[in-house]
C-alpha positions in Angstrom: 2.9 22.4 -13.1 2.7 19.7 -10.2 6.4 17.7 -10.6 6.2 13.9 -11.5 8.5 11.1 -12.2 12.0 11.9 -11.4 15.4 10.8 -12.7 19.0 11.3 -11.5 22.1 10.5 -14.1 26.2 10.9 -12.6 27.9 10.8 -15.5 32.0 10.8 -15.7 32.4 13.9 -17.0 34.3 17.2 -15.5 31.8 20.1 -15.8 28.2 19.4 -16.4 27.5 22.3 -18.7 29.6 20.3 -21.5 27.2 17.3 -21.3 24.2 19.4 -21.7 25.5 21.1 -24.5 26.7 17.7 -25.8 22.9 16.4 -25.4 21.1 19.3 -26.9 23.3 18.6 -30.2 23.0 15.2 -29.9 19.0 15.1 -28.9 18.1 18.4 -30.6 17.0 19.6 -27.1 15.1 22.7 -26.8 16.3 25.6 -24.3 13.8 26.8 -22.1 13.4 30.6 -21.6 16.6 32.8 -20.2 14.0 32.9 -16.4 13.9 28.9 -16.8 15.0 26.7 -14.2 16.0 24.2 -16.5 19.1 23.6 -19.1 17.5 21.6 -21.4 14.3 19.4 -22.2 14.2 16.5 -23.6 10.5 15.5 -25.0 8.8 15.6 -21.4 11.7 15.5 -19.1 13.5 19.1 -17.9 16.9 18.8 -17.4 19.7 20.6 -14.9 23.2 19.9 -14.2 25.6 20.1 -11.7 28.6 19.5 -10.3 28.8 16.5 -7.7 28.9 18.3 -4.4 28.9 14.5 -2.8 32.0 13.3 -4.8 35.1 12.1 -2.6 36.5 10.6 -5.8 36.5 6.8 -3.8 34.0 4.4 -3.2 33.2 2.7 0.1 31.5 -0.1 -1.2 31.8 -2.2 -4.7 28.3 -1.9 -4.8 28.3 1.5 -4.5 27.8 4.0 -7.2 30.7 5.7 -8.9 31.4 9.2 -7.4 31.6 10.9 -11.1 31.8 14.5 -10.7 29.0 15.4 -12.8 25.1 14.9 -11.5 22.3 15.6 -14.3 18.6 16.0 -13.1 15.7 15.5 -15.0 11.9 15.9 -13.6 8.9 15.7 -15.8 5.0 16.7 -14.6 2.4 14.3 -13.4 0.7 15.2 -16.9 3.3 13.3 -19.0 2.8 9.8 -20.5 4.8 7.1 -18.2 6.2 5.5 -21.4 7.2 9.1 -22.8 9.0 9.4 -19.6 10.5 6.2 -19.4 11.9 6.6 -23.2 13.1 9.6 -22.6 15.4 8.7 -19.4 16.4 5.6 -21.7 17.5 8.1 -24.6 19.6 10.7 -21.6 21.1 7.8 -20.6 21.8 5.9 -23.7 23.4 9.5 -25.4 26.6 9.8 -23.1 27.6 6.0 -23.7 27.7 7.2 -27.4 29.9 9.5 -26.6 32.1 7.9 -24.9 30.8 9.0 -21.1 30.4 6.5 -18.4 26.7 7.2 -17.0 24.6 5.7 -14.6 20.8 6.6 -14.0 18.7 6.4 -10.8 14.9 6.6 -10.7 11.8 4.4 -9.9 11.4 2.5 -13.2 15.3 1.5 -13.6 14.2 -2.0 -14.8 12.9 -0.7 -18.0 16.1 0.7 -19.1 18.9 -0.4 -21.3 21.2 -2.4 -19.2 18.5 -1.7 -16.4 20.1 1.5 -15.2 23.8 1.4 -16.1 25.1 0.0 -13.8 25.6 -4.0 -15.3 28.6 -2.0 -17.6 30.8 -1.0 -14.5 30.7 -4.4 -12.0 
């Protein structure tokens, strides 16, 4: 399957495996198979975590985004809808906020996200 639009989420949170298992509960995410490269998908969008290997726990710039030391990756194939895409970044990112997570998204279509990609909640 041919990779499409891509999304990248740093979310405040100590060890990445906790969100994901967080999100599947919240979302009702579906595991993929034990050979799977992915943690967790969400409608059209596979996910992975990890830990943030580029955290230095400052930031050089205001503008900057926060150094959190967990990074969640979601890819989807060329094959998906845009707007099935699209909502389902909006829901990832959306999720952790409930719970109390600080969470920022990066990705081509940031503009049609709540609070465009997170990043009006931490000026």
């Amino acid at each position: 399957m041919t990779e499409g639009p891509y999304a990248s989420f740093d979310v405040d949170a100590a060890d990445a495996a906790t969100v994901l298992d967080r999100l599947r509960t919240a979302l009702g995410g579906r595991h993929g198979p034990a050979t799977a490269a992915h943690d967790l998908v969400i409608g059209p969008l596979w996910m992975t975590g990890a830990h943030n290997d580029h955290r230095t726990g400052r930031r050089s710039d205001p503008h900057d985004f926060p150094e959190w030391p967990t990074v969640l990756e979601g890819e989807s194939s060329l094959q998906a809808a845009p707007a099935e895409v699209v909502e389902a970044v909006a829901t990832v990112l959306r999720t952790p906020w409930g719970m109390g997570y600080q969470a920022l998204a990066t990705c081509d279509f940031e503009d049609g996200l709540s609070d465009a990609d997170g990043i009006a909640r931490y000026r």
